[in-house]
C-alpha positions in Angstrom: 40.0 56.8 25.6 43.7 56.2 24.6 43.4 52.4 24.8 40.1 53.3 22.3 42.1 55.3 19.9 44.9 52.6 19.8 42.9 50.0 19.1 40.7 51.5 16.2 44.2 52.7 14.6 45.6 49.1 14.9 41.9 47.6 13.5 42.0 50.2 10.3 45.9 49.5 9.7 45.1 45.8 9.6 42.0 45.9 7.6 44.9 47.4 4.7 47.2 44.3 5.5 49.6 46.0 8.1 49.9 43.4 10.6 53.5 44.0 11.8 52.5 46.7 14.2 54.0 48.0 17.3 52.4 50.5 19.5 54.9 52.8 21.0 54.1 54.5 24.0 55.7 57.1 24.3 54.3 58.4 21.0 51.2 57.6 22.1 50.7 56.1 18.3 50.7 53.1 16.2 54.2 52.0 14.5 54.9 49.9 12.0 57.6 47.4 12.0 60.2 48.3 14.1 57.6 50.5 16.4 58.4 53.8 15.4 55.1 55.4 15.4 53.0 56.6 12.3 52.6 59.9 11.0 50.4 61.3 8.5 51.6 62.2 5.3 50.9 65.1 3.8 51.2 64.2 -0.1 50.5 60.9 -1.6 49.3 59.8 -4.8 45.9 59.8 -4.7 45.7 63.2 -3.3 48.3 64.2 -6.2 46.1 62.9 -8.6 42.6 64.8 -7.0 44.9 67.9 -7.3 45.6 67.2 -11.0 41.9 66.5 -11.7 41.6 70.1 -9.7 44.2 71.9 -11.6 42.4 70.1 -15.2 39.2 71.9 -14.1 41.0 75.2 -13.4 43.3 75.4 -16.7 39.6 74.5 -18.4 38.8 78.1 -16.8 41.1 79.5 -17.8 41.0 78.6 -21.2 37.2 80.1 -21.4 38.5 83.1 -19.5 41.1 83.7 -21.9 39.3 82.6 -25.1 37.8 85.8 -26.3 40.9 87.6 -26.3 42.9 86.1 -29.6 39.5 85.3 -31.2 37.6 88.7 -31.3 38.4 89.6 -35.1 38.1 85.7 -36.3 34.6 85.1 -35.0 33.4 88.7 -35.7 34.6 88.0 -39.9 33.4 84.3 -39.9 29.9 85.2 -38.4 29.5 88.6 -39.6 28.6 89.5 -35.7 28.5 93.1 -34.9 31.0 94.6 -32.2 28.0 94.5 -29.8 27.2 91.3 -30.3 30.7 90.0 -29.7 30.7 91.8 -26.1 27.2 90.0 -25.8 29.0 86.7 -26.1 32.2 87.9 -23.9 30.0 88.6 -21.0 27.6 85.4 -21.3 29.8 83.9 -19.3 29.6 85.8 -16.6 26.1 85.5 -16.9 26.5 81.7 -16.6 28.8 81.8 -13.6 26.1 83.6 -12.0 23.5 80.7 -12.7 26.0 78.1 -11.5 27.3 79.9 -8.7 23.7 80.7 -7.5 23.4 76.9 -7.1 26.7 75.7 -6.7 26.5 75.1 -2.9 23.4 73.0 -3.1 24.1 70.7 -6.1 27.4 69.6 -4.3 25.9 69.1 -1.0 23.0 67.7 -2.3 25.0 65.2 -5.4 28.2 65.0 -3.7 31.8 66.6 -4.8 32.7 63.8 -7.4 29.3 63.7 -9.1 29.1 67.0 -9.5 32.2 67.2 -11.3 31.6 64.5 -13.3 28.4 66.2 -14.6 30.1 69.5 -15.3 33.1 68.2 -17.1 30.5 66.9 -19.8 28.9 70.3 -19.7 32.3 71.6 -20.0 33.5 69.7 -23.3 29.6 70.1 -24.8 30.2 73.9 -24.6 33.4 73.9 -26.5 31.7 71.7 -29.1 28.9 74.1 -28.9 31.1 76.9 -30.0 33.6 74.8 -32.3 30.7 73.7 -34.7 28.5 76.7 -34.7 27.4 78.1 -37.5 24.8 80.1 -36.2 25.3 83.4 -33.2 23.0 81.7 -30.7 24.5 78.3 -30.6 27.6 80.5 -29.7 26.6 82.0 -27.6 24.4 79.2 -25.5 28.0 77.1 -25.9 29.7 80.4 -23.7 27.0 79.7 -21.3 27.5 76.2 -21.0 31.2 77.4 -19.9 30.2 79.7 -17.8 27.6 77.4 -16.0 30.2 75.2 -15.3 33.0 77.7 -13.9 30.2 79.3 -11.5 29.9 76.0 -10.0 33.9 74.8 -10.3 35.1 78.3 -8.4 33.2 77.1 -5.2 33.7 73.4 -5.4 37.5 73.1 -6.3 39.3 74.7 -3.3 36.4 73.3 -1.6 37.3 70.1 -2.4 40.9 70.7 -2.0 41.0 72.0 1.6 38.4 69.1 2.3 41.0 66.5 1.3 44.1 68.0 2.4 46.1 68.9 5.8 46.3 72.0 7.6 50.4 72.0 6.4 49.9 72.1 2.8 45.9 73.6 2.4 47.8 76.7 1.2 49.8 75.8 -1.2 46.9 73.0 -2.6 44.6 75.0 -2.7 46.9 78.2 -4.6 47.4 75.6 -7.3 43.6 76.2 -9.1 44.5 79.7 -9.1 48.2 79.3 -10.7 46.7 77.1 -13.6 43.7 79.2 -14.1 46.6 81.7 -15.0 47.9 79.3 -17.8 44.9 78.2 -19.1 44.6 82.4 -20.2 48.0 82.4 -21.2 47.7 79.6 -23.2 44.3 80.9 -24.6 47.0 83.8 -25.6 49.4 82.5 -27.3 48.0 79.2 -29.2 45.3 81.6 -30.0 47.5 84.1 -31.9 48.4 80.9 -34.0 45.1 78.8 -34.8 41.6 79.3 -35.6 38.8 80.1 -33.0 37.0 76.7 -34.2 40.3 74.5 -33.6 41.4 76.3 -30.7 37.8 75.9 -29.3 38.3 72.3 -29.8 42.0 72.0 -27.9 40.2 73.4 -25.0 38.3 70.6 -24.8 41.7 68.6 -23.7 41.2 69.7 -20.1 38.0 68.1 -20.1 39.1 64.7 -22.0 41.9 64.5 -19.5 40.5 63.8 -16.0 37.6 62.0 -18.0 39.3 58.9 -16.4 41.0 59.9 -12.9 37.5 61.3 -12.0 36.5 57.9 -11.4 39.8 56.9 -9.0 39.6 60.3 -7.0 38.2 60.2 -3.6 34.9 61.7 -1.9 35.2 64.5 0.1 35.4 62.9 3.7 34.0 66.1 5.2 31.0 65.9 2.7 30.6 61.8 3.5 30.5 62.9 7.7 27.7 65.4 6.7 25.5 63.3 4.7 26.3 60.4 7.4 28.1 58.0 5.5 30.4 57.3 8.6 32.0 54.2 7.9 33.7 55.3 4.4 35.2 58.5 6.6 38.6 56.0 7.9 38.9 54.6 4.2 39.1 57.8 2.7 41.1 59.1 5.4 44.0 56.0 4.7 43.2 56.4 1.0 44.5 60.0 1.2 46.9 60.1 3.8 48.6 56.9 3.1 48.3 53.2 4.8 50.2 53.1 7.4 48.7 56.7 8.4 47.2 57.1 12.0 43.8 59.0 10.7 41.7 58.2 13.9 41.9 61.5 15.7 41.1 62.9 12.1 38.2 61.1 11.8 37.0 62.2 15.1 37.7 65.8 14.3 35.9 66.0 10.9 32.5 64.7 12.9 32.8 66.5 15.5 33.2 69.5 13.4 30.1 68.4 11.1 27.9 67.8 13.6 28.8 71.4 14.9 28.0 72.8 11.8 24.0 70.4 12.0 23.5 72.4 15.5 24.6 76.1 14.7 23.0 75.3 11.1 19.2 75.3 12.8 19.5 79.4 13.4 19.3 79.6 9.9 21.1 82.2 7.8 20.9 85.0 10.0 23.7 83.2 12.3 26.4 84.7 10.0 25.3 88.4 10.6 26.0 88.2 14.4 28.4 90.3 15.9 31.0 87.8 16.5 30.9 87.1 12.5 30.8 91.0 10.9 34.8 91.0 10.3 34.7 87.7 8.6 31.8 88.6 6.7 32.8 91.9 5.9 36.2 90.3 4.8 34.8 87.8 2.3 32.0 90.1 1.3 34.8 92.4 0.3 37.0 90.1 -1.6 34.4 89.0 -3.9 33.1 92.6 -4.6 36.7 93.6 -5.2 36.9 90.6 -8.1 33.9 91.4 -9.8 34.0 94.9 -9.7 37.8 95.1 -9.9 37.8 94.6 -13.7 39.3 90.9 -13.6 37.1 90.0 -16.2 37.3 92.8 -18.5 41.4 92.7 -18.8 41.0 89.1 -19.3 38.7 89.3 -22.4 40.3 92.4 -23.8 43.8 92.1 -23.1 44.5 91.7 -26.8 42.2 94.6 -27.4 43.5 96.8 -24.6 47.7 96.3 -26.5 46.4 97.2 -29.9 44.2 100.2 -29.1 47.8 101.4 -27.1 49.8 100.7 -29.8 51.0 97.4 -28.6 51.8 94.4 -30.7 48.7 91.9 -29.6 51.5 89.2 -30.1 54.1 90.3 -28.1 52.0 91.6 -25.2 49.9 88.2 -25.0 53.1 86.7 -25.1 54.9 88.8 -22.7 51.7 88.9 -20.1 51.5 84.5 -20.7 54.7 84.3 -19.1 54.1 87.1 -16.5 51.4 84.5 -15.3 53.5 81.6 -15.0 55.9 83.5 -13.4 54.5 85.3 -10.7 51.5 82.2 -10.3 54.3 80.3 -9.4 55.6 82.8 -7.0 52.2 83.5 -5.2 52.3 79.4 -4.4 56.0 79.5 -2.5 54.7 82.7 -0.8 50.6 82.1 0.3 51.5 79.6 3.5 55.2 81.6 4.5 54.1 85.2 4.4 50.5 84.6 5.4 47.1 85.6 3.5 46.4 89.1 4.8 49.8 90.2 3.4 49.9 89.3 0.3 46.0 90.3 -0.5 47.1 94.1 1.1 50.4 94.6 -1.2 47.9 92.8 -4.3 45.4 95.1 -3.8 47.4 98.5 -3.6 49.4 97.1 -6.7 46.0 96.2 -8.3 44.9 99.8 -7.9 48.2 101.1 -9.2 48.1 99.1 -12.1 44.8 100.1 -12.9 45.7 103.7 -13.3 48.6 103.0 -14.7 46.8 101.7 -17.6 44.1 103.9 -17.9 46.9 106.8 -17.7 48.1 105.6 -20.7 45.0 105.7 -22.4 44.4 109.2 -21.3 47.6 110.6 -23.0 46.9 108.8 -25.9 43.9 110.6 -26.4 45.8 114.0 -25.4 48.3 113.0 -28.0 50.9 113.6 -25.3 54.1 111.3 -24.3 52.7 109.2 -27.7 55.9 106.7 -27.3 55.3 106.0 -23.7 52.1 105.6 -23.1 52.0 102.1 -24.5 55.0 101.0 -22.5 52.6 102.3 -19.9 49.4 100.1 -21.1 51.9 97.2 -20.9 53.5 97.5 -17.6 49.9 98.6 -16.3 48.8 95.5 -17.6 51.7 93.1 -16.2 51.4 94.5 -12.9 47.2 93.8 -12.9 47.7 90.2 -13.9 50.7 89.8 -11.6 48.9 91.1 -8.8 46.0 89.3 -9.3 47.8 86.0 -9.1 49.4 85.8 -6.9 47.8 87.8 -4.7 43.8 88.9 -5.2 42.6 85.6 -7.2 44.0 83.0 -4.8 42.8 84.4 -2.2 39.7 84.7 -3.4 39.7 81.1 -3.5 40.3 80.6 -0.1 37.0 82.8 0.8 35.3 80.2 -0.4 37.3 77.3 2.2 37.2 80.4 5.0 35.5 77.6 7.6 38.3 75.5 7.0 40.9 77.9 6.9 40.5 79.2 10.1 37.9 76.9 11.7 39.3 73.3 11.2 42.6 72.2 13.5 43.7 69.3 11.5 
């Protein structure tokens, strides 16, 4: 079996034009040149630039996440739209992230992880155009949809995608990056927002899109998606595509079809395999974490933020401003923390803090109304506000994105 693995290494490392090889025994791998043997790497180009296309996609989210913040008053004037239809058009997206997520796992099984985001980056810039030309409410609104179609379907496949292509090593940080740029895509939503109109900033978030237009076609497939539809023989190309040249990828290989052809045999139970026994805390875990976003009120301090500082008796500039860089700040923090400090961790401090913060700024709200503490409740609404976001981050959000790579997360050993 050694003498097997050896010689398929040596075969793939030739095939890229490594001939001086040496194998070193008491590695037990394949060197190169002077016979040191070959490691994998953990970060090369090509999965830099699959992690940019990634991190395009999320800051695209974010941008229709953070949209109908600055814009409420603008698109309300231009359209003559009533206060209810403007909360019609602020939750159509959710609405469409519940039609793309409904299908999301099937379309990229069935059309692959690079298709599938080829497709939705055209739905992506035809929804900003959508919305940046509209003259009527319903082509408006049908253009929100189009956005939210395509983040239902981009929450599941990106750190799907990522943990698929990356090692066990960096998966963490990789796969916190979506979540981090989701965070500026808001915060820039925020701030160029408070400074153009909602047609012209409609069409800058369309840059996201027009930006991985081209990398999409250098990226790689998904080599756990091409061992599950059986394209075998592209597995070891990806594999040295990814992890670099000279990398020794064989036992990789091995693992990735052994662990897909695992998941063809426990598969034929059907869906009721995940409600056994030996699955309730994992399913009870995710199940949770997804209730806890949607129900959480993610959503509605994204939309309303600008809202939520002027109704406290905030400036809407300098708390958009202030809450932008709050992001950046503690999205960055969340990605030096997720991999040293562990997952459960950080989601049980986020959580409390998320709680905290909600009272906080409902407190503030509360006393307003009282006409009590008048000049601190919206210092209040602001640090209640911070300390959501911030939790959210680098806590709640990315984790959130891991439920949806929880097989690889725990299951895989590469």
């Amino acid at each position: 079996m050694e003498q097997q693995r050896t010689e398929a290494t040596e075969s793939l490392l030739v095939r890229q034009g490594n001939n001086n090889l040496v194998y070193n025994e008491e590695n037990s791998g394949v060197g190169v040149g002077d016979g040191g043997s070959v490691a994998v790497s953990d970060v090369t180009t090509i999965l830099g630039l699959s992690t940019y296309v990634a991190a395009c996609i999320a800051f695209g989210s974010g941008c229709a996440l953070g949209y109908s913040s600055p814009t409420q008053f603008s698109i309300m004037e231009d359209l003559g739209l009533s206060v209810a239809e403007f909360s019609f058009f602020g939750s159509i997206l959710s609405i469409g992230s519940l039609l793309g997520a409904a299908i999301s796992g099937k379309i990229t099984d069935l059309l692959g992880r690079k298709l599938t985001m080829r497709i939705l980056n055209l739905f992506y810039i035809g929804g900003w155009l959508a919305i940046a030309f509209t003259k009527t409410p319903w082509l408006l609104d049908l253009g929100r949809i189009s956005l939210g179609f395509t983040i239902g379907i981009f929450s599941y496949l990106m750190p799907i995608y990522i943990s698929e292509i990356t090692t066990k090593n960096v998966r963490g940080r990789f796969t916190a990056i979506p979540a981090l740029t989701v965070g500026w895509g808001i915060s820039f939503m925020y701030v160029v927002g408070s400074f153009v109109s909602w047609r012209r900033l409609a069409l800058i978030a369309t840059i996201p899109g027009l930006l991985q237009l081209l990398p999409l076609f250098f990226i790689p497939e998904s080599p756990r998606w091409l061992a599950k539809v059986g394209r075998d023989e592209e597995i070891e190309d990806v594999l040295l595509c990814l992890r670099g040249n000279k990398a020794d990828i064989f036992n990789e290989a091995a693992e990735i079809k052994d662990f897909v052809e695992s998941l063809k045999s426990s598969s034929k139970e059907g869906m009721l395999e995940i409600f056994q026994k030996k699955y309730v805390r994992q399913l009870l875990t995710v199940a949770g974490m997804i209730i806890l976003m949607n129900l959480g009120g993610v959503n509605a301090f994204a939309f309303y933020s600008g809202v939520i500082f002027v109704s406290a008796g905030l400036s809407r500039m300098v708390g958009l401003t202030t809450l932008a860089a709050t992001q950046t700040i503690v999205g960055i923090v969340g990605i030096l923390l997720i991999d040293k400090l562990g997952r459960r961790p950080l989601l049980l401090v986020s959580t409390a803090v998320l709680c905290f913060s909600s009272f906080l700024t409902g407190l503030s709200f509360f006393l307003k109304e009282l006409n009590l503490w008048e000049q601190g409740s919206p210092v209040l609404a602001l640090i209640g506000l911070l300390m959501y976001t911030g939790s959210t981050i680098v806590g709640v959000h990315k984790l959130f994105c891991l439920c949806f790579v929880f097989h690889s997360s725990i299951s895989t050993t590469y």
